[in-house]
C-alpha positions in Angstrom: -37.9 -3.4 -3.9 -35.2 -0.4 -3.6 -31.9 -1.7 -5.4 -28.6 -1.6 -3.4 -26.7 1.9 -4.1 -22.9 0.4 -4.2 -20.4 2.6 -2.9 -16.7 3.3 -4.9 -13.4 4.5 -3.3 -11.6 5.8 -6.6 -7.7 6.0 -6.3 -5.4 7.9 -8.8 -8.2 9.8 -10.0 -7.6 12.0 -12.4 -10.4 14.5 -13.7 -12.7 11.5 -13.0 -13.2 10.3 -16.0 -13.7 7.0 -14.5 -15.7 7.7 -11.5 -18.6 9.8 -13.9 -19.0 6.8 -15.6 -19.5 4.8 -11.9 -21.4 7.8 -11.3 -23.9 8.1 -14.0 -23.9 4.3 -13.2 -25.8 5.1 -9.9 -22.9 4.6 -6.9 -22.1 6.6 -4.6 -18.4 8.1 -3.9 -17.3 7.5 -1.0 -13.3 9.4 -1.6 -11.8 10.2 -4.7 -7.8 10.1 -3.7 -5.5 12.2 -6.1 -2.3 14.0 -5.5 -2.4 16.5 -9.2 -3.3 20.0 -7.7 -4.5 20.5 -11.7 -7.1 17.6 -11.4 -8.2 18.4 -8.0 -9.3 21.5 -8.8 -11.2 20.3 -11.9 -12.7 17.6 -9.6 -13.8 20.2 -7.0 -15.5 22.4 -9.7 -17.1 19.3 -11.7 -18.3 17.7 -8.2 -18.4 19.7 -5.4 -20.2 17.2 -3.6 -17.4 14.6 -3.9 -15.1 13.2 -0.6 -11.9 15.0 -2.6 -8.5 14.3 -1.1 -5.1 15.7 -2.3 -2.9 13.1 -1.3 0.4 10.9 -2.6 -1.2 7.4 -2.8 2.3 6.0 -0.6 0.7 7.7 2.6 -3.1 7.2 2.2 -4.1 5.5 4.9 -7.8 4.5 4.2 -10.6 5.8 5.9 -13.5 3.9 5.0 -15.6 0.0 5.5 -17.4 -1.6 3.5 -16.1 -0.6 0.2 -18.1 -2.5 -2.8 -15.7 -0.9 -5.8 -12.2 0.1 -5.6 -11.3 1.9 -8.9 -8.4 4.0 -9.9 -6.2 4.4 -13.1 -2.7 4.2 -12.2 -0.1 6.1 -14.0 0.5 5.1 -17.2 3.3 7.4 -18.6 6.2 4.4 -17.8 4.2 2.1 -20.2 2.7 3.9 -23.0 3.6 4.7 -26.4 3.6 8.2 -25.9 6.6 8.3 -23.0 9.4 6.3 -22.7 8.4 2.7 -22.0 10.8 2.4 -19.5 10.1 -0.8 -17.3 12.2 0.8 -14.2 9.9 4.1 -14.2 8.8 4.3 -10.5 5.3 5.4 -11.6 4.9 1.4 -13.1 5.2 0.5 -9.5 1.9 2.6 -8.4 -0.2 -0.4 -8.9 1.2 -1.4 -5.9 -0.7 0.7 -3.7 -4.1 -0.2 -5.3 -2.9 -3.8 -4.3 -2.6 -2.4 -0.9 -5.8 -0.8 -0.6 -7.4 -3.0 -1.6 -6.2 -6.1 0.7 -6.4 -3.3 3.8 -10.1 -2.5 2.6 -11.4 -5.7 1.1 -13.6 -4.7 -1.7 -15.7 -6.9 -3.9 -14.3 -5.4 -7.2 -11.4 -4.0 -8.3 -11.5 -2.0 -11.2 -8.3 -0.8 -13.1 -7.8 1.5 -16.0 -4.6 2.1 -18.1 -2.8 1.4 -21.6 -2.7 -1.7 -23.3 1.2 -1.9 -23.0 0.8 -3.7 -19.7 0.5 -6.6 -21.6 4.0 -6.5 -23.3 6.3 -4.6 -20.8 7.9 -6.8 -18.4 8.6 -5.9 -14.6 12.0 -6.0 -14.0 11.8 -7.5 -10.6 9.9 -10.9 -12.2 10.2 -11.1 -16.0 6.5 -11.0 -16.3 4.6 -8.5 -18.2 2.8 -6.0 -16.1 -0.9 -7.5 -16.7 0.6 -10.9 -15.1 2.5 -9.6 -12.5 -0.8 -7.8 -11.4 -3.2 -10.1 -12.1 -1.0 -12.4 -9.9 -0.4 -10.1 -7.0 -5.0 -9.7 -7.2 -5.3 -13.6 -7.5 -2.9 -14.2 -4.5 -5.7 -11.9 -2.2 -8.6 -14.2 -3.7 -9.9 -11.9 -6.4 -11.0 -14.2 -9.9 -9.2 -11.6 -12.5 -10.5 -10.6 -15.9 -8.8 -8.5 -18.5 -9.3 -7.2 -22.0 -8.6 -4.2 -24.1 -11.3 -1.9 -24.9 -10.8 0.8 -28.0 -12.7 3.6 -26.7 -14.0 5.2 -30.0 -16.3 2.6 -29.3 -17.8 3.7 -26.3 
């Protein structure tokens, strides 16, 4: 019996780091959305192959059913150690539009990447941190939530 080939819609891209690994996985990209020129380019040299579109994540509008995986890595700069962890940073808000997407396009699985500060920055607008203001905003569209901080030397 032929296994299912899932499909992925990857948001805030990147380079891809995270859709190689969905990749080498065995799904099958159905857009990779990313608005840095810099990381567009290096996506359209890695995988020429790839749906790539140059967009600010506010205006995609998306084009595609029957999404199994929704991934994406929003910014992290507001949160992590290396910036300024400043809670009112407009980039913390990005997670927003995955939260979007995903309740326009239904997926089975969400799948986000970014810095363990989420759990101890609070959003301004509710005095929760970050992980519990989105795990919140998933649980309210019916998704079970599960998070847990990987160190990835280890993988």
């Amino acid at each position: 019996m032929k296994s299912k080939n899932y499909n992925v819609l990857s948001l805030f891209s990147g380079a891809g780091g995270l859709d190689l690994g969905f990749e080498n996985k065995g799904f099958n990209h159905l857009e990779c959305v990313e608005i840095d020129e810099n990381c567009i380019n290096t996506l359209k040299n890695n995988r020429p192959n790839w749906n790539i579109t140059q967009e600010d994540i506010t205006t995609y509008v998306p084009r595609h059913e029957n999404i199994d995986v929704l991934i994406g890595g929003p910014p992290c700069q507001g949160f992590s150690l290396g910036g300024k962890r400043d809670p009112n940073d407009p980039r913390n808000r990005l997670f927003l539009e995955m939260i979007r997407v995903a309740k326009e396009t239904n997926p089975r699985v969400v799948v986000i990447e970014n810095v363990l500060n989420l759990r101890t920055m609070e959003a301004p607008w509710s005095g929760k941190n970050f992980i519990e203001e989105i795990s919140e905003q998933f649980e309210s569209l019916g998704y079970s939530v599960f998070f847990d901080v990987f160190r990835v030397c280890y993988f």
